[in-house]
KOLLUM-579437 format. One record per residue (C-alpha): x, y, z; residue number from 0. Coordinates in steps of 0.05 Angstrom, whole numbers. Each point is the difference from the previous one (the first is absolute). Example, Ala and Ser with C-alpha at 12.3 -4.5 7.8 and 13.67 -1.06 7.14 Angstrom:
2
{gukol {246, -90, 156}, 0}
{gukol {27, 69, -13}, 1}
This chain:
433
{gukol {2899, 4473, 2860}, 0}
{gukol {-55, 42, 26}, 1}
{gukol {-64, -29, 36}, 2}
{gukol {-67, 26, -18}, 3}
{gukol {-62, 1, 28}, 4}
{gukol {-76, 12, -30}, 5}
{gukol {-52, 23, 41}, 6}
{gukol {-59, -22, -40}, 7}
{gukol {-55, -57, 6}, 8}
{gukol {18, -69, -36}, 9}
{gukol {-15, -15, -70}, 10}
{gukol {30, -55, -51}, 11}
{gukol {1, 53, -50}, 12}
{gukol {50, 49, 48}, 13}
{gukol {37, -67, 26}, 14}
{gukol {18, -11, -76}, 15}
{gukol {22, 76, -14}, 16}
{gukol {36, 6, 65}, 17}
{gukol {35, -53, -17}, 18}
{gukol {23, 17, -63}, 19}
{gukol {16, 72, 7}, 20}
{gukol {34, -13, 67}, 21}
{gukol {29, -64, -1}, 22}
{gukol {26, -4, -78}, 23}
{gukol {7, 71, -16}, 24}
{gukol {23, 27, 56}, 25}
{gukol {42, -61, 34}, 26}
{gukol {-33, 18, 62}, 27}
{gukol {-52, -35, 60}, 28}
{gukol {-63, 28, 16}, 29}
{gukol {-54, -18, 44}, 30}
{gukol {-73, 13, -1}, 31}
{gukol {-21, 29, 71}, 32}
{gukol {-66, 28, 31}, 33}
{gukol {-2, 73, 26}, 34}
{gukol {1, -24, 71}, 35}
{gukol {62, -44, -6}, 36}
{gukol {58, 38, 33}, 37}
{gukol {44, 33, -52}, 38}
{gukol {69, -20, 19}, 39}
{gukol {57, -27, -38}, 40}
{gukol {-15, 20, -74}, 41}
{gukol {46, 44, -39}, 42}
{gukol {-71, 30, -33}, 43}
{gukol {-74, -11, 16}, 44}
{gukol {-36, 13, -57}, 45}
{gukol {-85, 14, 21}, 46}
{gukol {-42, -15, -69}, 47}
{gukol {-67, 29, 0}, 48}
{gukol {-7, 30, 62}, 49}
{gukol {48, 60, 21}, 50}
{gukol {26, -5, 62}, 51}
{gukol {55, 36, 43}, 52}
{gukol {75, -28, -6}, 53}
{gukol {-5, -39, -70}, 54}
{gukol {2, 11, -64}, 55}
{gukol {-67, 10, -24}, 56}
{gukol {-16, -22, -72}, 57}
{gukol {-72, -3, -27}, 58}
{gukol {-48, -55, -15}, 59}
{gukol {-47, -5, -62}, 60}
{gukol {-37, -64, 33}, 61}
{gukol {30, -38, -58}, 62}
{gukol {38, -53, 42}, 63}
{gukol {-58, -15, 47}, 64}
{gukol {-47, -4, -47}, 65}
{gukol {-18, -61, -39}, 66}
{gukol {-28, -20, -72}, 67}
{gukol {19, 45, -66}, 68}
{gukol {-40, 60, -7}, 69}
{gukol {17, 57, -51}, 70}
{gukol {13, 68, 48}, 71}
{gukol {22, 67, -19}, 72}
{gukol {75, 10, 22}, 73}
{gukol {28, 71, 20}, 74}
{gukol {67, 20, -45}, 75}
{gukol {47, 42, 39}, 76}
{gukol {78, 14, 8}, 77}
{gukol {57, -11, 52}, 78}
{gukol {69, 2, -5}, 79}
{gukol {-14, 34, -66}, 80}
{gukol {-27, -75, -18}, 81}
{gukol {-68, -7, -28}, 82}
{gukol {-46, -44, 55}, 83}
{gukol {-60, -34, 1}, 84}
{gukol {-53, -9, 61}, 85}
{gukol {17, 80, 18}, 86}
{gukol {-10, 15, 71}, 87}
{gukol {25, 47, 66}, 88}
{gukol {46, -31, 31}, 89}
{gukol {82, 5, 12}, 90}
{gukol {3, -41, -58}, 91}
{gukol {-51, 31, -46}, 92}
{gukol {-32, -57, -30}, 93}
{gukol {-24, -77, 17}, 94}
{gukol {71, -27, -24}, 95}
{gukol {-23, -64, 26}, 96}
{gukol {-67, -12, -36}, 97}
{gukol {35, 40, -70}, 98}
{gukol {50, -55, 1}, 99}
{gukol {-56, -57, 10}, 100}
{gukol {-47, 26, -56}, 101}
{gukol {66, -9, -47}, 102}
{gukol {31, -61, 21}, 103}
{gukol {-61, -42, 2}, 104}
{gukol {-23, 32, -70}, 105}
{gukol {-64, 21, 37}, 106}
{gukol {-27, 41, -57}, 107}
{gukol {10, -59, -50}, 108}
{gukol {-52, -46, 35}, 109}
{gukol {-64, 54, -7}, 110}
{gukol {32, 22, -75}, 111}
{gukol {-40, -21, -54}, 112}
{gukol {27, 19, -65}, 113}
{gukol {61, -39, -36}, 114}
{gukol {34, -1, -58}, 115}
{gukol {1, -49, -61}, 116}
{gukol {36, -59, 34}, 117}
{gukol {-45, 16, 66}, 118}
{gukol {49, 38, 41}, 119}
{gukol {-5, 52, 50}, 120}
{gukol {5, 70, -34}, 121}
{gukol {56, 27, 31}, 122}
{gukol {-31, 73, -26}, 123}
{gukol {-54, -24, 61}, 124}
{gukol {54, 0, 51}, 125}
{gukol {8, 58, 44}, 126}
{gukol {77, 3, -7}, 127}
{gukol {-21, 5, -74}, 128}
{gukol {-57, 64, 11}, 129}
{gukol {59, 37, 48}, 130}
{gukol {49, -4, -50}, 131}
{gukol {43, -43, 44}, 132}
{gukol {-4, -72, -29}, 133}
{gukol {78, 14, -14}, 134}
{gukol {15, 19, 71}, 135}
{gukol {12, -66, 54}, 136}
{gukol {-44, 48, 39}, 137}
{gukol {-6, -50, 53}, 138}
{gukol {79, -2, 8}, 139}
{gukol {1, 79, 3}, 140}
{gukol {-48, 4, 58}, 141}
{gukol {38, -52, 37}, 142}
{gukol {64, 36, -6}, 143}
{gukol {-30, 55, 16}, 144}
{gukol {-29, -27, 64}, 145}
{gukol {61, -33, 15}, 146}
{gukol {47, 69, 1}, 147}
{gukol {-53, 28, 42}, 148}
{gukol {0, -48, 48}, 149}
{gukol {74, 10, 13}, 150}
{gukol {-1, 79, -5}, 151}
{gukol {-52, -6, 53}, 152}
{gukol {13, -61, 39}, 153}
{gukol {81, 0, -6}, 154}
{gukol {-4, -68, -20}, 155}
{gukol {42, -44, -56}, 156}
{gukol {-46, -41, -46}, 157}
{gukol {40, -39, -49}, 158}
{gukol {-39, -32, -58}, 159}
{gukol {13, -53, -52}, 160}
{gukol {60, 36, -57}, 161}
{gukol {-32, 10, -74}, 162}
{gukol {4, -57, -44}, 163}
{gukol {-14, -13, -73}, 164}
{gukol {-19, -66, -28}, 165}
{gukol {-15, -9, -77}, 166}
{gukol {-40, -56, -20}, 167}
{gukol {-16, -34, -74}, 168}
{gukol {-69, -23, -31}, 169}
{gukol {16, -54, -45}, 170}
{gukol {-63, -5, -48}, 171}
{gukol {39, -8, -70}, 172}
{gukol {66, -33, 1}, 173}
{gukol {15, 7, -68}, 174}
{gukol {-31, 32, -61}, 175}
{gukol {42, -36, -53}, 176}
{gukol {43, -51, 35}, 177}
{gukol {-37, -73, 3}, 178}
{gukol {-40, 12, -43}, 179}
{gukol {-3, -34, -70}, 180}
{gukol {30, 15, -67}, 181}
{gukol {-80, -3, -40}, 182}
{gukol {-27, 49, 61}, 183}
{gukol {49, 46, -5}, 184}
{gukol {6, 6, -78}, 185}
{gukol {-77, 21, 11}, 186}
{gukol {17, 52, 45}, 187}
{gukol {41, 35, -46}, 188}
{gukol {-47, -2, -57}, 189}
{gukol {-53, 16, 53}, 190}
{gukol {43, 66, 19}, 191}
{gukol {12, 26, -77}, 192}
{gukol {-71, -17, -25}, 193}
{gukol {-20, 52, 64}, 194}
{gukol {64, 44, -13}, 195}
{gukol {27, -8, 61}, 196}
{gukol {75, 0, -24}, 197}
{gukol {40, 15, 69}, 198}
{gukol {-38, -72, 12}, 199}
{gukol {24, -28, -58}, 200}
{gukol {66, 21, 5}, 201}
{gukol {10, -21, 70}, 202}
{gukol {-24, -72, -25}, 203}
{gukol {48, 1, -52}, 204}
{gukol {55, 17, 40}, 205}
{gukol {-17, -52, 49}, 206}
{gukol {-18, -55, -52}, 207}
{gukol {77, 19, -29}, 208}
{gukol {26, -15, 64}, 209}
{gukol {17, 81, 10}, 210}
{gukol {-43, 8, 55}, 211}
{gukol {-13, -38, 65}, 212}
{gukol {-69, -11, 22}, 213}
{gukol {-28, 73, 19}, 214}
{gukol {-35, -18, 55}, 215}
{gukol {51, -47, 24}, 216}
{gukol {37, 42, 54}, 217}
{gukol {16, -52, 60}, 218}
{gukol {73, -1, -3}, 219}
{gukol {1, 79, 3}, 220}
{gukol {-46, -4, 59}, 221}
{gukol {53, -54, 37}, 222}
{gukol {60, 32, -20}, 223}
{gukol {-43, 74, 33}, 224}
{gukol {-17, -31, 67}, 225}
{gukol {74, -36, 6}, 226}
{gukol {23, 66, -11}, 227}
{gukol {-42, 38, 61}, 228}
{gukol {4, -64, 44}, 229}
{gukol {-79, -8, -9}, 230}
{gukol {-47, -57, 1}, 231}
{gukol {-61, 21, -40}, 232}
{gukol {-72, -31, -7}, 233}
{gukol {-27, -36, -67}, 234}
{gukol {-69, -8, -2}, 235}
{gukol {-13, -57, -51}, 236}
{gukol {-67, 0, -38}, 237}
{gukol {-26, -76, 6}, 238}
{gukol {-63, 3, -39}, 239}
{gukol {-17, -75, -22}, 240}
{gukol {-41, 25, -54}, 241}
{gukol {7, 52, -53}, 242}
{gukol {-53, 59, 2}, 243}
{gukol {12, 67, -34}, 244}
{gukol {34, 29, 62}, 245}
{gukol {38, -66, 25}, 246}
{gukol {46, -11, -63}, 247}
{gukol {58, -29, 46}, 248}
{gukol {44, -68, -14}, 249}
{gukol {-33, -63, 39}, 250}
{gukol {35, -12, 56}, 251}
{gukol {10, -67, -14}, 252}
{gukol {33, 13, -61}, 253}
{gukol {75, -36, 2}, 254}
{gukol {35, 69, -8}, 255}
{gukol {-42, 36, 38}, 256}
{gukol {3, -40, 57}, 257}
{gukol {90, 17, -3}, 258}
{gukol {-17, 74, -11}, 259}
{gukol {-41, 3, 68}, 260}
{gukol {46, -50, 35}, 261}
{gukol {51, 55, -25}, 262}
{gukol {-33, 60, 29}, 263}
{gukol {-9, -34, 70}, 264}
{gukol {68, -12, 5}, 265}
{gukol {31, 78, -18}, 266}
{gukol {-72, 22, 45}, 267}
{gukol {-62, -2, 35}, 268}
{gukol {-60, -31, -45}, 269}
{gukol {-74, 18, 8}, 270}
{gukol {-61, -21, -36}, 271}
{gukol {-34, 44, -48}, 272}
{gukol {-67, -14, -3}, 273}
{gukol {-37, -3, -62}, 274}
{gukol {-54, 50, -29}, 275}
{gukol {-59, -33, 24}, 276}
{gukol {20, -28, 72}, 277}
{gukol {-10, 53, 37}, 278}
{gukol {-73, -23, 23}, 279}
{gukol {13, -75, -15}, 280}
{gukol {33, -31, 53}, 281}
{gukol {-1, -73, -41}, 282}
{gukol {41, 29, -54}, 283}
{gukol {51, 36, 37}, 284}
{gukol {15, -58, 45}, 285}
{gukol {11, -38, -59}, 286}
{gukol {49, 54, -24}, 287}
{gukol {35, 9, 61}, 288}
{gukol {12, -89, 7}, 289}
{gukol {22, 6, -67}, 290}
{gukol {51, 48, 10}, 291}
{gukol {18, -40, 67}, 292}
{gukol {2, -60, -34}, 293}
{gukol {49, 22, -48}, 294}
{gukol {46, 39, 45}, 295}
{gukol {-4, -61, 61}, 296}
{gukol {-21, 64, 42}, 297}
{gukol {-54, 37, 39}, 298}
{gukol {-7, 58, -33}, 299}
{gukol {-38, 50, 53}, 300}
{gukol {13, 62, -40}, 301}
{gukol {-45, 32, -56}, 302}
{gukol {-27, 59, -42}, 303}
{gukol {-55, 0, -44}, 304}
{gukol {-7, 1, -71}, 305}
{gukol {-16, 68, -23}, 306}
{gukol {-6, 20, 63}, 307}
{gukol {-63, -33, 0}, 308}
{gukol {-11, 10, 72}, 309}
{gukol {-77, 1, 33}, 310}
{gukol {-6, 11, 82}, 311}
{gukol {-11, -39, 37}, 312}
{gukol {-12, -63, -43}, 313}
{gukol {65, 1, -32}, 314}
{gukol {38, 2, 62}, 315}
{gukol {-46, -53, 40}, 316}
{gukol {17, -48, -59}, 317}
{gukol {73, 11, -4}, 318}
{gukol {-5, -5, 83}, 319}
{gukol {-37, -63, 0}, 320}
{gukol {50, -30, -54}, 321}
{gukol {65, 28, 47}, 322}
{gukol {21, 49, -33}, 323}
{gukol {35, 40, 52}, 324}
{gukol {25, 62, -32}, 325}
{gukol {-31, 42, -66}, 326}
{gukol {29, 45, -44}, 327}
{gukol {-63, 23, -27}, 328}
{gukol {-6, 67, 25}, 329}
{gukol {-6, 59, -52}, 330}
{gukol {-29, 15, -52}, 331}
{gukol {17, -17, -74}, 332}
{gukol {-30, 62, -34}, 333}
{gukol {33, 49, 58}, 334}
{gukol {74, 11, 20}, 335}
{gukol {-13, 16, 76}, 336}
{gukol {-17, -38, 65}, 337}
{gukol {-67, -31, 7}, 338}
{gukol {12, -18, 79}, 339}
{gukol {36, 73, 11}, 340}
{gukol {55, -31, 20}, 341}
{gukol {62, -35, -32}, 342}
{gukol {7, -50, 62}, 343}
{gukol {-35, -73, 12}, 344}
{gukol {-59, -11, 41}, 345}
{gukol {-43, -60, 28}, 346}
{gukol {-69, 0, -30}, 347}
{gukol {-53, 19, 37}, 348}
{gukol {-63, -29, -23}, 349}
{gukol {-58, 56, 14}, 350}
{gukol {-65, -55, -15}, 351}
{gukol {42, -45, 58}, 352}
{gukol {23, 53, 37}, 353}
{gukol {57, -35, 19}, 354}
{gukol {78, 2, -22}, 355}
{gukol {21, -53, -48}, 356}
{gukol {77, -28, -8}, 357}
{gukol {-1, 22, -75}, 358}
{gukol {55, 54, -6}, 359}
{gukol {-11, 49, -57}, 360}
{gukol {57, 39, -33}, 361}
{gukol {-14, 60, -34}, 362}
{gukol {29, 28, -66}, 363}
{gukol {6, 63, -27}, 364}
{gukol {30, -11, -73}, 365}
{gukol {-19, -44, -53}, 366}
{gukol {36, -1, -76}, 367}
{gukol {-60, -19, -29}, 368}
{gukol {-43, 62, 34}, 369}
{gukol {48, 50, -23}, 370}
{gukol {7, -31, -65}, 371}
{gukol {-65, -21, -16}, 372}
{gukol {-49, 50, 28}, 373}
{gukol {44, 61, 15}, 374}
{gukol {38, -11, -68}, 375}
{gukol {60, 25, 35}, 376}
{gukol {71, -10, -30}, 377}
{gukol {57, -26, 46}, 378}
{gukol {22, 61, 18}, 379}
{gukol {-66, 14, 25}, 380}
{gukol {-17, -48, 31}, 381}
{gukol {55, -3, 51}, 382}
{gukol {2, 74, 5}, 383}
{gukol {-67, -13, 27}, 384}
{gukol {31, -69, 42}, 385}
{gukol {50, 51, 29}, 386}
{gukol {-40, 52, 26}, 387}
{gukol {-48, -64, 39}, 388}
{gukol {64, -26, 17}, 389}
{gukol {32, 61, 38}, 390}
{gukol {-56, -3, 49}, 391}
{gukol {-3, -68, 13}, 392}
{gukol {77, 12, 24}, 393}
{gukol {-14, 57, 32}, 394}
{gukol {-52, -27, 46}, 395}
{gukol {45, -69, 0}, 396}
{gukol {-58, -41, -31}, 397}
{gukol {14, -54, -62}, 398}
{gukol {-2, 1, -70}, 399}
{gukol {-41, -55, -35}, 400}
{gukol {22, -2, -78}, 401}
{gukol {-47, -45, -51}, 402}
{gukol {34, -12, -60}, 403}
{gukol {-5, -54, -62}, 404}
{gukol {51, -33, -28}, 405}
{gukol {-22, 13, -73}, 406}
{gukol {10, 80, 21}, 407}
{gukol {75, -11, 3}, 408}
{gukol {15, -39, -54}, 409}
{gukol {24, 29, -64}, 410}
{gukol {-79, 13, -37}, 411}
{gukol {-6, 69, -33}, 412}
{gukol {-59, 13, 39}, 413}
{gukol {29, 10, 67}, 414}
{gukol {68, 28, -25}, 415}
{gukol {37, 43, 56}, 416}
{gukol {-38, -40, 57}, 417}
{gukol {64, -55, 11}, 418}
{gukol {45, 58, 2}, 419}
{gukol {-31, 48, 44}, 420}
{gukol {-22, -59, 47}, 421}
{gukol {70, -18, 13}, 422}
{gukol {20, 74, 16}, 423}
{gukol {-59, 6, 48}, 424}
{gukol {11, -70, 39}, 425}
{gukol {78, 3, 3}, 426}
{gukol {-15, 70, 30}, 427}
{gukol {-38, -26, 53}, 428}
{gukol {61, -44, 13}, 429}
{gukol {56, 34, -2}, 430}
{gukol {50, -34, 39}, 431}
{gukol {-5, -55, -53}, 432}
């Protein structure tokens, strides 16, 4: 394991990058030294900012000694044939450092004004976004980058963490026909011929003639999938107490619904999906989350948001302050891409405290909704598209994030193809299963 060391004053803001680039993504030490200190017994010594003889010298935009949130111009440039931000002189041509700060702490979101209907961050803001590389873990390719150089030049071995793929679930609508009584459902159909929607009415028919099973009901494929690759996934159960126009989920306290969660925490991991409207109101998603642990007799310290209703940095000082340890939270649900530049996890660091919290984040890059919804892609796009994220995530040996729904692989008309091709992409993944 190599030992680095960083010439460079102290800062919190370069304690919490060094950390992360060299202790989790490169599964090395480091240690922050002064120009004076004798330079003895490091495999590389690394001088940020100021160039000096002996190290390698990479640039400094000022970013991580500065403090407060101020809107700068940032220089675009290239290295390793990779497009860069902070562009300077320097053996490595840019401020890799400070680049991988801005995107990690979602800098650019805290000075960004606009957002979109449900008052979320345009991802068309985002600077991955205006490069053209929202669809590029650019983060992960720098780092890769930086990491073969270092042994090229250095003769050193740097092993990092393998790729890994996890899928997880957002359970919003269990069923569409199934629980549901005999009077509502007879209104359905005549609801879906008086507006001609017939590939409605015949799926209702089929199901009311006991032809079809529930379309969106697609939980025993999902067990009998992650038995066959040997995979725990994570459901992320939507626990709104009351019914608004975007929170149409089963109460939680509901006798059945209660078994179905029970269920998914024993064939998984179970996280709280908080409602539409929580995402600034820490009373109601504390009540959401006890309800969920008072169901399930467990803490439940994982989440992701609602519609990826996601505002920073309230949203993540609530979900801190009620113990939520890790979110799932971060991407965007118009975009397929990475919002963080990166497909691997992260502690928080909140820039109005200036200070590292203990929430982990974890980035994803692929949503069924997104490339259903808003990209109107078919199945076959949409994980042509999953495929071509995905070969650089193993390339740089990153991790793949997957959001599905439950109602997406289930047997409705609307999402025909996506159980099928699903399967084929996540027993790839796995295929010594």
């Amino acid at each position: 394991m190599p030992h680095f060391a960083i010439i460079a004053p102290p800062s919190p803001r370069l304690f919490y990058l060094l950390d992360w680039i060299f202790k989790e993504r490169l599964q090395s030490s480091y240690e922050l030294i002064q120009a004076k200190d004798p330079k003895t017994g490091y495999d590389v010594v690394i001088s940020y900012g100021t160039k000096l003889e002996n190290t390698l010298f990479i640039p400094s935009s000022g970013l991580l000694h500065a403090t407060g949130i101020y809107q700068h111009t940032i220089l675009e440039g290239t290295w390793e044939s990779l497009p860069t931000l902070y562009a300077a002189e320097g053996d490595i041509p840019f401020d890799l450092f400070s680049a991988v700060f801005f995107l990690i702490t979602r800098y650019e979101e805290y000075y960004s004004k606009e957002q979109d209907a449900h008052e979320r961050y345009l991802p068309s803001d985002s600077i991955l976004f205006k490069m053209n590389c929202l669809q590029r873990p650019l983060i992960d390719e720098w780092l890769w980058a930086f990491n073969k150089y270092l042994e090229k030049k250095f003769s050193c071995s740097i092993q990092t963490k393998p790729y890994s793929c996890l899928p997880s679930y957002d359970i919003d609508l269990v069923y569409k026909y199934k629980r549901k009584t005999i009077f509502v459902l007879i209104t359905k159909l005549i609801q879906s011929v008086y507006k001609a929607n017939f590939r409605e009415s015949k799926q209702l028919i089929r199901f009311l003639l006991f032809i079809q099973t529930d379309p969106y009901d697609s939980f025993s494929f999902i067990k009998k999938l992650h038995h066959k690759i040997q995979l725990k996934p994570l459901y992320f159960l939507l626990c709104a107490l009351e019914k608004t126009a975007y929170d149409r989920n089963v109460h939680p306290y509901k006798k059945w619904m209660k078994k179905l969660m029970s269920i998914l925490l024993e064939i998984g991991n179970v996280g709280l999906h908080p409602s539409y409207f929580s995402y600034h109101n820490k009373v109601l998603l504390n009540n959401e989350k006890s309800a969920l642990e008072n169901v399930l007799e467990k803490e439940i310290p994982l989440s992701r948001q609602h519609y990826i209703r996601l505002q920073l940095p309230q949203t993540y000082r609530i979900l801190e302050s009620l113990a939520i340890t890790d979110d799932f939270s971060m991407g965007y649900a118009s975009e397929l891409g990475f919002r963080a530049g990166t497909g691997r996890s992260f502690l928080w660091y909140d820039l109005g405290k200036e200070l590292c919290s203990e929430l982990r984040v974890h980035p994803f890059c692929f949503m069924d909704a997104t490339a259903h919804y808003y990209k109107n892609l078919t199945a076959a796009e949409a994980f042509t598209e999953l495929e071509k994220m995905n070969a650089i995530l193993k390339k740089t040996n990153s991790k793949l994030m997957l959001v599905m729904h439950n109602y997406t692989l289930g047997n409705d008309q609307e999402w025909e193809g996506w159980q099928k091709a699903y399967e084929a992409f996540l027993v790839n993944q796995f295929p010594t299963f």
